[in-house]
N, C-alpha and C positions, 0 to 999 in steps of 0.2 A: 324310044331307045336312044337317039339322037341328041332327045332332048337331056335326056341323063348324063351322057356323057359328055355333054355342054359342062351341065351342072357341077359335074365333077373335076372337069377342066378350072374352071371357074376359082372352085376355092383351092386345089391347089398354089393357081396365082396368086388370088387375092392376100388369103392369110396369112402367108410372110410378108407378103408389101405390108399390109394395115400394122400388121407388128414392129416391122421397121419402121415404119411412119411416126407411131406413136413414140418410139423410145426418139426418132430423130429432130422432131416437133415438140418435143415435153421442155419443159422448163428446166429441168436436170441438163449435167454435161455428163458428155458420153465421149467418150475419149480413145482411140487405141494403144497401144501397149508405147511407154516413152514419149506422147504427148506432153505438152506441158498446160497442167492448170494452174490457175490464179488462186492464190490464197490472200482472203481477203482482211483485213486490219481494220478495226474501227474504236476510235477511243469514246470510252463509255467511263472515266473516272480519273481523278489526278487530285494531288493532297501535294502542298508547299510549295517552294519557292522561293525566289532571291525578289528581293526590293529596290526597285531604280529609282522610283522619281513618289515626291509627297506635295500638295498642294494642301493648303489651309484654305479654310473662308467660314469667316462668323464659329460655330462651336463644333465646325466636322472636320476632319483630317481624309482625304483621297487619298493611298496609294494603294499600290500595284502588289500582289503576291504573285510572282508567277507570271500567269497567262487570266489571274484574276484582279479586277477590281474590286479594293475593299474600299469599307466606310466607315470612320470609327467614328465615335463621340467624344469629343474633348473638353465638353464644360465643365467637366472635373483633370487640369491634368493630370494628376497622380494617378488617373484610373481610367486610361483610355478603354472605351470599350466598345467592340464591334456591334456596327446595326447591320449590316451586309456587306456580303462577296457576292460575285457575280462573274461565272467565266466568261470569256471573248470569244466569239464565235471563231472558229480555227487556230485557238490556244496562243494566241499571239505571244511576240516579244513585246512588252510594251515598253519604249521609253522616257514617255512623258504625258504630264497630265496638266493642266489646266482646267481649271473651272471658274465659272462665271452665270451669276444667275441661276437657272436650273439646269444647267448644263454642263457635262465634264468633255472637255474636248482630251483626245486620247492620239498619240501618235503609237501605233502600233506595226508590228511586223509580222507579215504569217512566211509559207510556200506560198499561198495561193492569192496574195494580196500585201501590200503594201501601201498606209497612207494616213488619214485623220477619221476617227471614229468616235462622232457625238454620242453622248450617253443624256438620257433623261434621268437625271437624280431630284427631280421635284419630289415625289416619293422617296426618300431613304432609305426605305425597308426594300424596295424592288424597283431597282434602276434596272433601265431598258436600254438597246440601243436603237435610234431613233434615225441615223445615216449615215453615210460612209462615203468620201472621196478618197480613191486611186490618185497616189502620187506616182508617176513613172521614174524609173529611179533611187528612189527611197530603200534605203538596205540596213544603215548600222546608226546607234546612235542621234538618233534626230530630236529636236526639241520643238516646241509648241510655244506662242504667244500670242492672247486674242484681246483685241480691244473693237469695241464694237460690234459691227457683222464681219468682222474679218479675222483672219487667222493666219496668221505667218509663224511658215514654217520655214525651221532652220534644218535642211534635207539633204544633211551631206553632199556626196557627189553631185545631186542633183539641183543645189542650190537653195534659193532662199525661193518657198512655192506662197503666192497668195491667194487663198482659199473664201470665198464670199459662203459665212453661213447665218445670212439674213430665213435664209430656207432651211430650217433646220433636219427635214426631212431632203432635203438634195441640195449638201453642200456641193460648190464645184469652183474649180479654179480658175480664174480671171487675173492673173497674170502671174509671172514669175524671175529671176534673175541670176544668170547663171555666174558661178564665179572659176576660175581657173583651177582652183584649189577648194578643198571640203568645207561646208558651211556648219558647226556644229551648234550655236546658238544663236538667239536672236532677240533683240528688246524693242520695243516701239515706242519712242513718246510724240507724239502729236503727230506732224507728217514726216518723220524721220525716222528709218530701222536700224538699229546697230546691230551687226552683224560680226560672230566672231569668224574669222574667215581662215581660222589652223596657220599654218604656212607665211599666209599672205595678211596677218593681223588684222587689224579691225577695221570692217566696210563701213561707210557711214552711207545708207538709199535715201535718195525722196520714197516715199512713199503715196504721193498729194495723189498721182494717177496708178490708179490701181493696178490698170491693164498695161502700164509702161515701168514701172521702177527704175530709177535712174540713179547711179553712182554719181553721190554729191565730192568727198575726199574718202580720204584714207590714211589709217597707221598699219606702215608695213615696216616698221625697226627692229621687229619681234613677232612672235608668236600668238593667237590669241584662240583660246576654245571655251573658254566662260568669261559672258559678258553683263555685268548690269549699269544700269544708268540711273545718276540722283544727279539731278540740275544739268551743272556747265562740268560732268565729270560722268567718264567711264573707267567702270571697273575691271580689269581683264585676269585672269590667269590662264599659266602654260605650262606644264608638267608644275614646279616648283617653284615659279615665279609668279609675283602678283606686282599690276602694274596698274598706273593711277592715268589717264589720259585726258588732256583739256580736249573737250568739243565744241567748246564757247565758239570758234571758227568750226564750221563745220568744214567746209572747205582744205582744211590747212588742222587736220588735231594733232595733238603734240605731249608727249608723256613727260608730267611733272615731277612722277615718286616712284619709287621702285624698291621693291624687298625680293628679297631672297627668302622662300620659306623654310622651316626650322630641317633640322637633318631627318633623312627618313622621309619626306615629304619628295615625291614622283608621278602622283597624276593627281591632281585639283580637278574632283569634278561636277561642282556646282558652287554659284555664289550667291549670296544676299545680301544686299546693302540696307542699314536702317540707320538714318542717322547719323552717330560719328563714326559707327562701326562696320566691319564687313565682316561676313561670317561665312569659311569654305567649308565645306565638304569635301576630304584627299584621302588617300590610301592608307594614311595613316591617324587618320582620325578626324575631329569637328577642333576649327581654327578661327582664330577670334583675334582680328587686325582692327589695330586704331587705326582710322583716318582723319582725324581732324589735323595733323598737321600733312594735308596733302604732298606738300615736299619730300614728307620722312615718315612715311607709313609703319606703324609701329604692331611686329605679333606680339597681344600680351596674354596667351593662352593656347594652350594645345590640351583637348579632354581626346583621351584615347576611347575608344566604344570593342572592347573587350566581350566575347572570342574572338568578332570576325576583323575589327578594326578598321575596316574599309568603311568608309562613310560615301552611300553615290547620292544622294540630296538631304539637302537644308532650305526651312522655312522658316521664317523669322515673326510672329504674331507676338502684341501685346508683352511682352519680357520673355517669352519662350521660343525656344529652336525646336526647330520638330525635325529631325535629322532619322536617314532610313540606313540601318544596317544590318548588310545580312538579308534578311529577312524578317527583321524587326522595324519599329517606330519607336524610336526616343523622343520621350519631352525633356528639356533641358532647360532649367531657369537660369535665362543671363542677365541678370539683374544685379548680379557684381559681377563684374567682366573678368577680374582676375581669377575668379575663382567658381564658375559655372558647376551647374550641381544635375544629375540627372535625379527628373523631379517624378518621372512615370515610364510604364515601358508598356506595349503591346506586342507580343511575343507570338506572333501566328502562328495555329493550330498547324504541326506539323513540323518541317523543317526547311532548311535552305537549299543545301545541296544533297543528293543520295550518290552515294560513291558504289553500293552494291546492296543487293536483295537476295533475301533467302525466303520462299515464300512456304508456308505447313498449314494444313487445314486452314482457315479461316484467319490466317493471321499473316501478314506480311513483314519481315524484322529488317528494316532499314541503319545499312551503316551509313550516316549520315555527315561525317567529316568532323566538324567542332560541333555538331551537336548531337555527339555520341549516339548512342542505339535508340532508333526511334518503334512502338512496334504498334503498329496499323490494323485496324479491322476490316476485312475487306469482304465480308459475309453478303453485306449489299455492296456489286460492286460498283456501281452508278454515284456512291457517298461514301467512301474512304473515312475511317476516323482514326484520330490518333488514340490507344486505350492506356498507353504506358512508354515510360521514358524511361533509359539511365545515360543521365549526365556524365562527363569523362572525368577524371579524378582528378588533373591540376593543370597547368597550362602547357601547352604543346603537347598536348595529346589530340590525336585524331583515331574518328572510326573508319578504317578504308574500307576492309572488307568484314562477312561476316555468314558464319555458319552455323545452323540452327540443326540440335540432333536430340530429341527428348524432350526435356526441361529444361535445355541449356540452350544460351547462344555464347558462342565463341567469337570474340569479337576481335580484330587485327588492326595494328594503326603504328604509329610512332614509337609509342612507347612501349609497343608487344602485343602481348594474348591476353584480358579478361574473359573470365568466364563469367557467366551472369545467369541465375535461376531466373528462369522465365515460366516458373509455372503458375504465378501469380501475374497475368498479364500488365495489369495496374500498379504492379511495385517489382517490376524486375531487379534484383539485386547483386551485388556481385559479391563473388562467392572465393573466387582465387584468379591470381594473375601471374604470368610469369613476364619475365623481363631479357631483353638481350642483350648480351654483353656492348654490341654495338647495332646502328642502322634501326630500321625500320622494320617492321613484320608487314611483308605489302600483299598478302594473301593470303588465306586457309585453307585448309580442307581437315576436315575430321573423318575418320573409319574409325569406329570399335570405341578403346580403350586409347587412341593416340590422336593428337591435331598435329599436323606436319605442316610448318608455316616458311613461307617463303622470305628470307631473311637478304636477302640483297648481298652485300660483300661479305655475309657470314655464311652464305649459301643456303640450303634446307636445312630447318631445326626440326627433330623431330621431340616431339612430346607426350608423357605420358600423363596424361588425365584423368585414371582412374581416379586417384584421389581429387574429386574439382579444386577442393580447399587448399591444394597443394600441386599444383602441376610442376615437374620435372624433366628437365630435358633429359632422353636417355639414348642419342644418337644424333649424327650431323654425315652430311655433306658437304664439302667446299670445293670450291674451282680452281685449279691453280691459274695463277695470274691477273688481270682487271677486270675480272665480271663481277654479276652480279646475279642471283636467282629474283625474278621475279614473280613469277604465277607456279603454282603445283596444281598437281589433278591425281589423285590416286584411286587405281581399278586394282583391287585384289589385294597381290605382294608386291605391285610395282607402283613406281610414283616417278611422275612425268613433269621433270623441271626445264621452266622456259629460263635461261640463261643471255648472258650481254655482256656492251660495254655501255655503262652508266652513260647520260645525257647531261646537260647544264641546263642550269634554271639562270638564265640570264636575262637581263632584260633588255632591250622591249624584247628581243628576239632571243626566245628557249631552243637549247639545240637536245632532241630528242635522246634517249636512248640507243643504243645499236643491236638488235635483237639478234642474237645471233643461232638459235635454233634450240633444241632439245634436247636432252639426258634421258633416258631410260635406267632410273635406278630400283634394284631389286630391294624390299624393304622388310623379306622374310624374318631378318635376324633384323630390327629392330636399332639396336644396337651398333650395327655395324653394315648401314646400306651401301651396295656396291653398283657402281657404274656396267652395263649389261649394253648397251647402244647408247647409238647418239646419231641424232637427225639433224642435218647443217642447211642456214636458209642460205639461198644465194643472192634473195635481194631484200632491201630494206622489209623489216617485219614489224608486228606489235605483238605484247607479251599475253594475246587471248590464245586458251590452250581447252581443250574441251576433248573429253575420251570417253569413247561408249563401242563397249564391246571389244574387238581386236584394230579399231579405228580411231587415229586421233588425227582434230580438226584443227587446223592452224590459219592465221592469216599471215601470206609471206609474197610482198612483189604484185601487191594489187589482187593479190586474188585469196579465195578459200585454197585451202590443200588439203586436200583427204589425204596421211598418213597410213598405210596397211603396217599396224606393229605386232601383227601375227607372231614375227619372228622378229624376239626382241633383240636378237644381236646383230639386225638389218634392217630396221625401217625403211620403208619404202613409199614414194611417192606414186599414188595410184588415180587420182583424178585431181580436176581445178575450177574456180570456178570465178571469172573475172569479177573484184568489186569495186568499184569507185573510191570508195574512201576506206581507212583503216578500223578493225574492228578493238574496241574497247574490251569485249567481251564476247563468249559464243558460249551457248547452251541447246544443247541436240534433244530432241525428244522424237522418237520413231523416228519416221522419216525426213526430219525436217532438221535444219540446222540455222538458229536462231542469231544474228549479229546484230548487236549495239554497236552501233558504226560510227566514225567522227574521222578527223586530222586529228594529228598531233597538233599542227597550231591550230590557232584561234577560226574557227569557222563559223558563221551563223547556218549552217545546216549537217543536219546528221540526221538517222536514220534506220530503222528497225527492219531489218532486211533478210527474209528468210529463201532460205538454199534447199531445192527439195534434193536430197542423198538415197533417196532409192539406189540410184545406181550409183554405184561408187566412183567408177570411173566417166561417169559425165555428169556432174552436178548441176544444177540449174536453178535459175533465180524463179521465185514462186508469188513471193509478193512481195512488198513492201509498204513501212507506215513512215514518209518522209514530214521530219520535225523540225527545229529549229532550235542550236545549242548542241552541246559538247554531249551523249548515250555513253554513261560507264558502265550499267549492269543492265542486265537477263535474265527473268525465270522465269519458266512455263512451266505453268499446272491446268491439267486439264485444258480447257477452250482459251486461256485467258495467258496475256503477255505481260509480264510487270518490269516495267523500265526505269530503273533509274538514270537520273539526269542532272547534270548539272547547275541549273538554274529553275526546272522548273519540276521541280520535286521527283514521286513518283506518279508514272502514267498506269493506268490498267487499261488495254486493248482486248479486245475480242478478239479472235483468234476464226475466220469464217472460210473453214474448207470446204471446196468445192461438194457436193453430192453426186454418188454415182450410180447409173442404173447396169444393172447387168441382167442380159437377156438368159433366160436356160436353155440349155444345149435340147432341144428338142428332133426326136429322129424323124426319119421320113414318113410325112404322111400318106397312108392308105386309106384309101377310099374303097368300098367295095359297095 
């Protein structure tokens, strides 16, 4: 009897312990009510990208798409053509490349690493990477020059680093030289490094002791950030000047020539010397300078590289330039210098930059900036393909944004609304377009039978699209006074415009927009929408606007703002959620609230940063996927994140929510 009611003792104990045991030991998270779990981000695919840097040797061309090394074949130039790509382990920034022998040296950028990354190209078909030195320091802009087993890097802030890769499996650095001001290039002939040194012009090092580098002279009467060297002469340029410097004295160098480059000409950013000639790479195209009379350096050519015109390298082989634009490789015969001819192109699969994503079944529709609507198969999403293009219809047209409903993508940019059949993936076509009397269309959204496009100082246009072949505006909105409408978001009969005061695109330094909050306009009558509320930011904002359900999601003063627009003649501020940098864009799906995050200026890091919105009034960060480059667009379908980006195409993430166990409510056990 005793022993029974041991027994019985017994497992009332035990059996809720071993239960709790198991769910608190299990491999799942188990959480109580307003924990916070980690939502986990893993990139699993990426298509395009910008082009920095192009190295030649014998009939291969290296450069960079993206976060990818490509290799193309050039023993025919009219017809480059790719043998591989190969991504960088943690999708790097790359900005230069070097090859020598069977090896491509790679100066790259990630988060989690910064420095030179050997590549084995003995193989062409499947280049590996074979090691990697950690430069400390290393952040924007850095260049590569190897001669021998060494590797000198020009490493900005960091200086000029030298790197011994006799061991090509563990490069590692044996000495380096710091300079006062940023080092952006670097040339070696024999035991001398020239050095462009920004600011502080041009360093001339010994080089003879590896582990000591020693400043032999210097030209500081000017500026210098591309440098090359033929004989008893360096070549330099600085924004828009190119400058000729004797080094015959190392000691004591001394600038003999000097030009002024042609107008329009603002950043010079690569050079090559061949001969009598120099050949830049600038903002505004590929530039071809006499120098044989060192005195009086003559430009007798400027070839424009049309859409993107920005040229960021040039290489000079045999009578051909091989110049990177965009996210292209131009061959260019300069074999009459007056008049150079683009002799081949290789046009990488995909695009440059993605401004915005509308993702539908199986297919991702990239507005792609100057290289109009790009649309993606994302079925495997591990291998992204491009399946169909439509090109923009003449010059100064861009695709900013874009929205996909049907067979149609409505596409937004410069010069308005196309609409484009996309029910043929492979030959999307456009079908009708409307145009605005002034500005930009810098956003869409379609409902129904209407696209209501965010028009800037003409305010919201609203459109009817019934007819595609024919779209008609058949109502507006305007602000009285200096705004501007930038983003819409329409839920129902109301449409939610993010409103301002314009910014300057100045240079070097753009001054932003002034976001200055929200409209809630009713858009029942079509015709004739009317202002119903209006929600005022009180500190600096960005124009991402995102509405689901009686909830709209702003970025304003560093943080999320959950909106409550229940009552649309009172919006109301109901929770926040601090972010570090500004959101580009936000896209909500259930619980979660998705941000493309960047600065307005120029930053090397931005950010895929999701906000769990359960609760309204306490939002809370869940995870994030920290990147490198300017995050314009957002869209979540199902498990999967698709980001567009500025330089380095589109990303597809994985999307990895926590798993939860939940115990059943079980009543008291009897025993009897």
């Amino acid at each position: 009897m005793k022993k029974s009611r041991l027994w019985k003792t017994a497992l009332v104990v035990l059996v809720p312990f071993c239960i709790l045991s198991a769910v608190l030991f299990s491999s799942h998270s188990f959480a109580p009510v307003g924990a916070q779990e980690e939502v986990k981000l893993e990139l699993v695919g990426q298509i395009g990208g910008l082009a920095h840097a192009v190295y030649v040797v014998d009939s291969y061309a290296y450069i960079d798409v993206g976060p990818k090394l490509v290799i193309l074949d050039i023993s025919d130039p009219a017809n480059p053509a790719e043998v591989s790509r190969v991504l960088l382990s943690g999708m790097p920034t790359i900005w230069d490349i070097y090859v020598v022998d069977d090896y491509a040296y790679i100066v790259e950028y990630t988060v989690e690493r910064a420095g030179l990354c050997v590549i084995s190209v003995a193989d062409k078909a499947n280049p590996v990477e074979v090691g990697f030195c950690e430069i400390p320091g290393l952040a924007y802009d850095a260049n590569v020059y190897v001669v021998g087993d060494y590797a000198y890097i020009a490493a900005g802030e960091a200086g000029l680093r030298i790197i011994s890769v006799a061991d090509k499996s563990n490069p590692v650095e044996v000495g380096f030289y710091e300079t006062s001001g940023g080092v952006s290039d670097v040339q070696v002939i024999g035991d001398y490094a020239y050095v462009a040194a920004g600011g502080k012009g041009l360093c001339i090092i010994s080089v003879a002791d590896k582990s000591n580098p020693m400043k032999v002279g210097s030209w500081d009467q000017g500026s210098a950030y591309c440098v090359w060297v033929v004989g008893d002469y360096a070549y330099v340029t600085a924004g828009s000047t190119f400058r000729i410097i004797s080094i015959a004295d190392k000691s004591n160098p001394t600038m003999v020539g000097f030009l002024q480059l042609s107008p329009g000409t603002y950043v010079a950013e690569d050079i090559h010397v061949v001969g009598e000639y120099a050949y830049v790479a600038a903002n505004n195209g590929f530039h071809i300078i006499s120098v044989a009379d060192k005195s009086n350096p003559d430009e007798v050519n400027v070839l424009c590289m049309p859409p993107y015109y920005w040229v960021s390298s040039v290489h000079v082989m045999e009578g051909y330039a091989y110049v990177t634009s965009g996210g292209n490789l131009y061959v260019i015969s300069v074999a009459d210098k007056s008049n150079p001819t683009k002799t081949g192109v290789f046009t990488t699969p995909g695009f440059v930059i993605a401004k915005s994503v509308h993702v539908v079944g199986d297919y991702a529709y990239v507005a792609a900036g100057e290289d109009g609507l790009r649309i993606i198969s994302v079925a495997d999403k591990t291998n992204p393909v491009e399946v169909g293009s439509w090109g923009l219809p003449g010059p100064f047209h861009t695709a900013d944004d874009v929205y996909v409903a049907g067979d149609y993508a409505y596409v937004a940019g410069w010069k308005g609304l196309h609409i484009i059949l996309v029910a043929d993936k492979s030959n999307p076509t456009e079908v009708g377009s409307w145009t605005p009397d002034r500005g930009s269309a810098y956003r869409i959204h379609v409902a129904g039978d209407y696209a209501y496009v965010a028009n800037g100082f003409e305010g919201l246009r609203i459109i009817s699209i019934a007819d595609k072949s024919n779209p008609v505006e058949v109502g507006s909105f305007t602000i009285p006074g200096f705004f501007e409408v930038y983003n819409v978001d329409v839920v129902g009969d109301y449409a939610y415009v993010i409103y301002g005061v314009p910014g300057m695109s100045a240079c070097p330094a753009p001054v932003p927009p002034t976001v200055k909050g929200f409209h809630i306009l009713s858009v029942a009558d079509k015709s004739n929408p009317i202002k119903v509320g209006t929600f005022e930011f009180e500190t600096p904002s960005t124009s991402a606007i995102c509405v689901d359900d009686d909830f709209a999601y702003v970025y304003s003063g560093g943080a999320l703002r959950i909106v409550s627009v229940e009552d649309k003649s009172n919006p109301m501020e109901v929770g926040f959620c601090e972010i570090p940098r500004g959101a580009n864009d936000i896209c909500v799906v259930g619980n979660y609230a998705y941000f493309a995050e960047r600065d307005f200026f120029w930053t090397e890091r931005g950010a895929l940063r999701i906000i769990s919105v359960a609760q309204k009034s306490n939002p809370v960060e869940a995870g994030f996927y920290e990147a490198l480059g300017r995050l314009e667009g957002v869209c979540v379908v199902g498990d999967y994140a698709y980001v567009a980006t500025q330089d380095k195409g589109l990303l597809i993430l994985r999307i990895v929510k926590p798993e939860r166990v939940y115990l059943p409510i079980v009543g008291p056990l009897v025993l009897r």
